[in-house]
Phi, psi and omega in degrees: 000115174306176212254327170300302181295346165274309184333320198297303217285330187299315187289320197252014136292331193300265191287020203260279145355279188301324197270022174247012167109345160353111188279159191320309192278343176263013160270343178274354188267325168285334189287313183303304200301329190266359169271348168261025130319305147266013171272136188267358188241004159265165179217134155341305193278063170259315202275291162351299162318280183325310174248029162257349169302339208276330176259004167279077178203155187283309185314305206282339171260027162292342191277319166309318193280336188289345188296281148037268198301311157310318162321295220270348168259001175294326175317271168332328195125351185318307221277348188254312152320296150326321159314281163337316181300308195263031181239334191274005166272319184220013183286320206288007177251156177312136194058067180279286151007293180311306176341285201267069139227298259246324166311295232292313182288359158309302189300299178345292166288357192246320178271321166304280177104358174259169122287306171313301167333301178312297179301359185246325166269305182304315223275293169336308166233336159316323174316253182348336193257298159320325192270345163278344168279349159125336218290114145002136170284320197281318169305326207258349180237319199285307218261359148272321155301326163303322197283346188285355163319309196294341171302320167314317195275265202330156165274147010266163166256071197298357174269332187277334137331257206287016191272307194319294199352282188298349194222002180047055167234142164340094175286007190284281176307332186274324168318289186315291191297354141000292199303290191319312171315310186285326173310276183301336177259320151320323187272341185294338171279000184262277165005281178289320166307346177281300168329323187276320180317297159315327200245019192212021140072045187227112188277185174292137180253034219283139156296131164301042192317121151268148162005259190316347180260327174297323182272000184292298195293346185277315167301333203275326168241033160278305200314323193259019168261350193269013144314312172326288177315352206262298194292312160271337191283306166332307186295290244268325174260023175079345145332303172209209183251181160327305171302294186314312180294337186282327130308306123009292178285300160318292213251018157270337153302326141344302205270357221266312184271007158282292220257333174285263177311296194061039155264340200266160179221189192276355188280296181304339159290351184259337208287304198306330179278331172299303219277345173306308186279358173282300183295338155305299184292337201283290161331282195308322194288343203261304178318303179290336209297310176310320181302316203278329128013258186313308200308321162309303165294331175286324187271332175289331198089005191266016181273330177286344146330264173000285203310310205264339140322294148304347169263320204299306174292335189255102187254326151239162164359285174307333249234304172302340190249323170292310174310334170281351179242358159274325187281332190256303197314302179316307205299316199284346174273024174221344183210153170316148170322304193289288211289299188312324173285319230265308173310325197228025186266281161025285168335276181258008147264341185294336165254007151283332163303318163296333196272344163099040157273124178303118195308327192256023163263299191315327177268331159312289181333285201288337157311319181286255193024270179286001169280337154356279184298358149320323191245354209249105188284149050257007186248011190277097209289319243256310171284350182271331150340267163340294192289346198263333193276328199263014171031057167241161176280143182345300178296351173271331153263016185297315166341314194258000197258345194273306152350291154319310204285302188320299182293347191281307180323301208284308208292007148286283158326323171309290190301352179275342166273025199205358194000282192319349170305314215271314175304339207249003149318271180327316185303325170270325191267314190215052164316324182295336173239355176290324203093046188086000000 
């Protein structure tokens, strides 16, 4: 089979599949099954192979503990302590609401690493508590859903899990260059909830704390931020990999709702274990499926194709990293996040090597990016979340959500013209995995 015809063929099953309702991953495992069917110089047990090289790996079972760990802190209570933490930090500013949604998933995002899990804790009470503050419905679900994007960015991270996987870099260093990124698109979104806040007459809603009460919420939302500390400070000291913190982090969140909260029992722990492992196996089928994927453009030649595709266009750095942040802005309004790295990181990293792009910018650029897609339907489960909660339909919020999107966009552009924002963290904390 020539290398155009398997292509044809792989892409237009492909997209043939999702568009009769297919779910992703058995549309890349049926598209993949039906071009080594016809290949006479392949065997069945290819796939099988495949996609367990694609889940074999140490890196990727960092991903159960961070799920885990977000399960079991919506459970327990975390998620109403954070809240409280970013309404006694930042309610006293005007669209103080916008505000403490936009914190809490900075906190949020710094112990979890889902973005769906934000939109799901957060979004339950905060949506409401806005619509009741005078606040747009459709504003109140786009700006929970962008912020829930910063869960992508901030560590720990599950697109940066399967970003290291896939591109064999360090997830240690990508936690870390994280932070500067994940930071600035939080501020840049506190910027606008103040704009809309002005221009919609909506003052501030800081709860009145006495003393003795500021510091009970400030301890009740220190104690589940000091997972942050478990999980980098392990890396950054060298204790322990990625895999390792995120167990780690599981079973100090254990200790944290026995002992701490002294809310957790054993049914939310089997519940909570159950549902890791269902969303885990959901995660791992997307891995192998993509791999058997990927493997398939590797054997056609068709990743060198791709590659020589992306250089014609990409004559330097900059220029290669914006073409790269338009091709994942597409990929990301139709397919997951895991299948979209595992097929095409592939691609386009051997020419960032060449081209003298830093692995762990190039891997930032695609982790924002595609957490994008996130908010951009049709597949923007996180903005879809959302609107359900705020029980309005998709188009009432799109205004602000194009808003977001915009603003995600240019601060994505910004940093590829700034690289050292994003660097100079990994440079200073872990130069032994940064490159200097």
């Amino acid at each position: 089979m020539s290398p155009e015809l398997a292509l044809t063929l792989l892409l237009a099953g492909f997209v043939l599949l999702i568009a009769v309702g297919i779910p992703l991953a058995f549309a890349l495992l049926f598209a993949s099954a039906a071009v080594i069917a016809l290949e006479p110089g392949l065997d069945a047990v290819i796939i099988p192979l495949r996609i367990f090289s694609g889940v074999n790996s140490f890196v990727l079972l960092a991903i159960p503990g961070f799920m885990f760990s977000a399960f079991l802190m919506n459970r327990i209570g975390v998620t109403e302590d954070i809240v409280a933490l970013s309404d006694l930090l930042v309610g006293r500013i005007r669209g103080g609401l916008a505000h403490i949604n936009v914190v809490a998933s900075m906190l949020l995002g710094g112990v979890s690493g889902s973005s769906t899990a934000d939109v799901a804790g957060l979004g339950a009470i905060l949506i409401p508590a806005m619509s009741q503050k005078g606040y747009d419905r459709g504003f109140s679900a786009a700006i929970t859903a962008a912020s829930s994007a910063i869960g992508s960015i901030i560590p720990p991270s599950i697109l940066m899990v399967i970003y290291g996987a896939s591109a064999n870099i360090s997830v240690g260093a990508l936690f870390i260059a994280g932070y500067i990124p994940g930071v600035l698109v939080g501020l840049q979104q506190i910027v606008i909830g103040y704009w809309y806040a002005r221009r919609h007459g909506i003052g501030a809603e800081r709860t009145a704390y006495r003393s003795r009460n500021a510091a009970r919420v400030l301890l009740r939302g220190i104690v589940p931020m000091s997972t942050m500390v478990v999980i980098i400070g392990g890396i950054v000291g060298g204790i322990m990999t990625a895999t390792e913190a995120a167990a780690a982090a599981a079973a100090y969140v254990v200790l944290v709702g026995a002992f701490f909260y002294r809310t957790l029992t054993v049914r939310i722990l089997l519940d909570v274990a159950a549902e890791t492992g269902r969303l885990t196996a959901v995660v791992m089928l997307c891995v192998g499926t993509a791999t058997i994927f990927g493997w398939l453009m590797a054997y056609y030649h068709i990743i060198e194709v791709a590659g020589g595709w992306f250089e014609h266009f990409a004559t330097g750095p900059v220029t290669y990293l914006l073409f790269v942040t338009a091709v994942f802005l597409f990929l990301g309004t139709f397919m997951d996040p895991a299948p979209a790295m595992l097929v095409f990181v592939p691609v386009i990293a051997p020419i960032a090597d060449r081209l003298e792009v830093h692995p762990l910018l190039l891997g930032i650029v695609v982790v924002m990016t595609l957490s994008i897609g996130k908010i951009t339907p049709p597949y923007g489960i996180s903005l879809l979340l959302a609107c359900t909660i705020a029980d309005i339909p998709l188009a009432a919020s799109m205004r602000w959500t194009l808003v977001f999107l915009v603003a995600f966009c240019l601060l994505v552009a910004a940093l590829i013209l700034w690289p050292n924002v994003t660097l100079i963290l990994p440079r200073l904390l872990v130069p032994e995995l940064a490159g200097g």
